[in-house]
BATOR-146274 format. One record per residue (C-alpha): z negated, y negated, x negated; chain; residue in one letter. Coordinates in nm, 2 decimals. Example, Ala and Ser with C-alpha at 12.3 -4.5 7.8 and 13.67 -1.06 7.14 Angstrom:
REM residues 2
[segu [-0.78; 0.45; -1.23]; 'A'; 'A'] [segu [-0.71; 0.11; -1.37]; 'A'; 'S'] 
REM end
This chain:
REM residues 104
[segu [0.00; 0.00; 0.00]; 'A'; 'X'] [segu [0.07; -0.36; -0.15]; 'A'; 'X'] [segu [-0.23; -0.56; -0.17]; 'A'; 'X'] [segu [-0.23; -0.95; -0.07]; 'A'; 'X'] [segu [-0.34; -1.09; -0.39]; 'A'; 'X'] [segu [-0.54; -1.42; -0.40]; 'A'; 'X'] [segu [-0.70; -1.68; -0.59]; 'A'; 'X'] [segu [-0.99; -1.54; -0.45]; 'A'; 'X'] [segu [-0.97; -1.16; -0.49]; 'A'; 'X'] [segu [-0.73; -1.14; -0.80]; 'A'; 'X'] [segu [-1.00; -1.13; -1.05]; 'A'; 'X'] [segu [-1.18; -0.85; -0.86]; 'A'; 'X'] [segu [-0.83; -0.61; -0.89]; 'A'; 'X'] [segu [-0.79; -0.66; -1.22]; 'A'; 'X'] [segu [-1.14; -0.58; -1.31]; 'A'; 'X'] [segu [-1.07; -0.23; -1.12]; 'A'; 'X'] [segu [-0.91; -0.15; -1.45]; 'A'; 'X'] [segu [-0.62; -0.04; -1.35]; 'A'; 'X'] [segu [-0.24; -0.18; -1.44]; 'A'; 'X'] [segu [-0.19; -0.41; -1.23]; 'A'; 'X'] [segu [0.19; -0.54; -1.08]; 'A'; 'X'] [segu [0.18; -0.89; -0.90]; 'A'; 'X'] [segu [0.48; -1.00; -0.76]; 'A'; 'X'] [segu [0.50; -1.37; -0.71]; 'A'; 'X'] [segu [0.71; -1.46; -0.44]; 'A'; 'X'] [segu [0.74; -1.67; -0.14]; 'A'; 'X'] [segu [0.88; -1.68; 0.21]; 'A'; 'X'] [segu [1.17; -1.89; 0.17]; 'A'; 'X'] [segu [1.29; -1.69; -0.13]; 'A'; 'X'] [segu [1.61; -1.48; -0.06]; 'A'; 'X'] [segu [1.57; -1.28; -0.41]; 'A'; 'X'] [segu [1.19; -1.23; -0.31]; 'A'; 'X'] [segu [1.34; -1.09; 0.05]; 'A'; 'X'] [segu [1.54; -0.84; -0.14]; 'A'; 'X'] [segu [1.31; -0.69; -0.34]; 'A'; 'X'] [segu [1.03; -0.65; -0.09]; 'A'; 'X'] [segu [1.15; -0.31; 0.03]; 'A'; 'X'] [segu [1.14; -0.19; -0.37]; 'A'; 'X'] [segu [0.81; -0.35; -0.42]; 'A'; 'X'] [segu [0.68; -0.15; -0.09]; 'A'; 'X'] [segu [0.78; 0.16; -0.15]; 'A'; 'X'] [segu [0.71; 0.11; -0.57]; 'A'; 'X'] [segu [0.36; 0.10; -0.40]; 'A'; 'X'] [segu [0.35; 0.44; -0.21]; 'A'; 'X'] [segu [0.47; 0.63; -0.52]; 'A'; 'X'] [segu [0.25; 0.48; -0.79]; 'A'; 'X'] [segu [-0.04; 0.39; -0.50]; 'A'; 'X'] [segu [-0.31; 0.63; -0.70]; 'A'; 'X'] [segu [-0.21; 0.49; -1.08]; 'A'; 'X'] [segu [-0.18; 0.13; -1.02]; 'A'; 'X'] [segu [-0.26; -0.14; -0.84]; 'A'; 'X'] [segu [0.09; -0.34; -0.66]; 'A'; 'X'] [segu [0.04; -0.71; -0.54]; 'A'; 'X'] [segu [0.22; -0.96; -0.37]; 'A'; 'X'] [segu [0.10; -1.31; -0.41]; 'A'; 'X'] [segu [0.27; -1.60; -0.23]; 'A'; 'X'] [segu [0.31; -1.90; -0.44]; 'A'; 'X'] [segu [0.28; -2.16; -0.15]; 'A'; 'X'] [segu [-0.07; -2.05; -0.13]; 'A'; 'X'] [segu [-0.16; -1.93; -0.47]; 'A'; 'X'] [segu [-0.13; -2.29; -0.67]; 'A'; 'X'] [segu [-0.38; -2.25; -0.95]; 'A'; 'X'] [segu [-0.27; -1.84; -1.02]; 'A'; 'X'] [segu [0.09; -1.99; -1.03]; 'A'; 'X'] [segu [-0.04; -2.24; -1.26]; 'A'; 'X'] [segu [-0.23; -2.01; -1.44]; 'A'; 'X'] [segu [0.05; -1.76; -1.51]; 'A'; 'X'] [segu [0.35; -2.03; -1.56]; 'A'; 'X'] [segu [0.54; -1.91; -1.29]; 'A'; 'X'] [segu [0.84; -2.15; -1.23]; 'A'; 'X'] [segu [1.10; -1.90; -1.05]; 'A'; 'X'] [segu [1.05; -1.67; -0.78]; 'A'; 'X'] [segu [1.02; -1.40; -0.77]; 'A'; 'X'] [segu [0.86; -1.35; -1.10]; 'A'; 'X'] [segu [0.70; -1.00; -1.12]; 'A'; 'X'] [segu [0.40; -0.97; -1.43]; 'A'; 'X'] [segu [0.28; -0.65; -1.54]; 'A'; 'X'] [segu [-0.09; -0.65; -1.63]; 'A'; 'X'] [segu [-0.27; -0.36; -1.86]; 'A'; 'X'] [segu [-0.57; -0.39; -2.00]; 'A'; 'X'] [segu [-0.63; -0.74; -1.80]; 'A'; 'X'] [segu [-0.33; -0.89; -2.04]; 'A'; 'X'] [segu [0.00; -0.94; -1.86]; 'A'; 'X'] [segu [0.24; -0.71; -2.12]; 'A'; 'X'] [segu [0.56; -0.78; -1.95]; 'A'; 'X'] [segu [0.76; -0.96; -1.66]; 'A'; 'X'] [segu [1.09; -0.95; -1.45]; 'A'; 'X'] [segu [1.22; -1.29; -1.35]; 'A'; 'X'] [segu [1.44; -1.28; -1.06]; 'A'; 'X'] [segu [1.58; -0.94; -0.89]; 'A'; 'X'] [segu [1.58; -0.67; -1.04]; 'A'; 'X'] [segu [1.66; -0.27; -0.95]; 'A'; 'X'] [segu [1.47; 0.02; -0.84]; 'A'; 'X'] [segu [1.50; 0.18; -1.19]; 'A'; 'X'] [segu [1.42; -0.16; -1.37]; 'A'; 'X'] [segu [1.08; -0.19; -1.22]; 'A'; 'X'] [segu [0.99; 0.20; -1.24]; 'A'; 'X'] [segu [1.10; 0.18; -1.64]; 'A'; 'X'] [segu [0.84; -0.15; -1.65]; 'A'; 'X'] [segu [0.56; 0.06; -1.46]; 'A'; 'X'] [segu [0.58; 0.38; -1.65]; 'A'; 'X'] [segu [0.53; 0.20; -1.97]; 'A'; 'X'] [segu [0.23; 0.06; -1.83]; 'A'; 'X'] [segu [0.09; 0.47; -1.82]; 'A'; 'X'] 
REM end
């Protein structure tokens, strides 16, 4: 299941210790649109191994801020609490499952 990530709960996923995949997107984002289905069903498969988050970037100001985000969507990949990696823009299926199983 894809969690709504906040400002206010981020901090207590990523101190779950698991990776951690936040997609930043928002509702008027075509690209963001596309990839939702991928994200979603990214989230069934790896649902036990790693947390998947979407957060909004019209509500999320100071983790936008906080992670540079200045396109959407903008997908970070988190081990260890350190972001290790990112996809800017869409992206395929196999693109984000490459990016995931390196975070294993």
């Amino acid at each position: 299941m894809v969690q709504h990530i906040t400002e206010s709960n981020f901090e207590s996923f990523l101190a779950q210790g698991k990776p951690l995949v936040l997609d930043f997107w928002a509702e008027w984002c075509g690209p963001c649109r596309m990839i939702t289905p991928v994200i979603e069903e990214l989230s069934q498969v790896y649902g036990d191994k790693v947390i998947i988050g979407k957060v909004s970037v019209d509500e999320n100001d100071e983790l936008t801020n906080r992670f540079g985000i200045r396109n959407v969507p903008t997908v970070l990949f988190f081990r260890e609490g350190e972001v290790v990696d990112k996809i800017v823009g869409a992206a395929t299926k196999d693109k984000f499952v490459q990016k995931i199983d390196t975070l294993l």
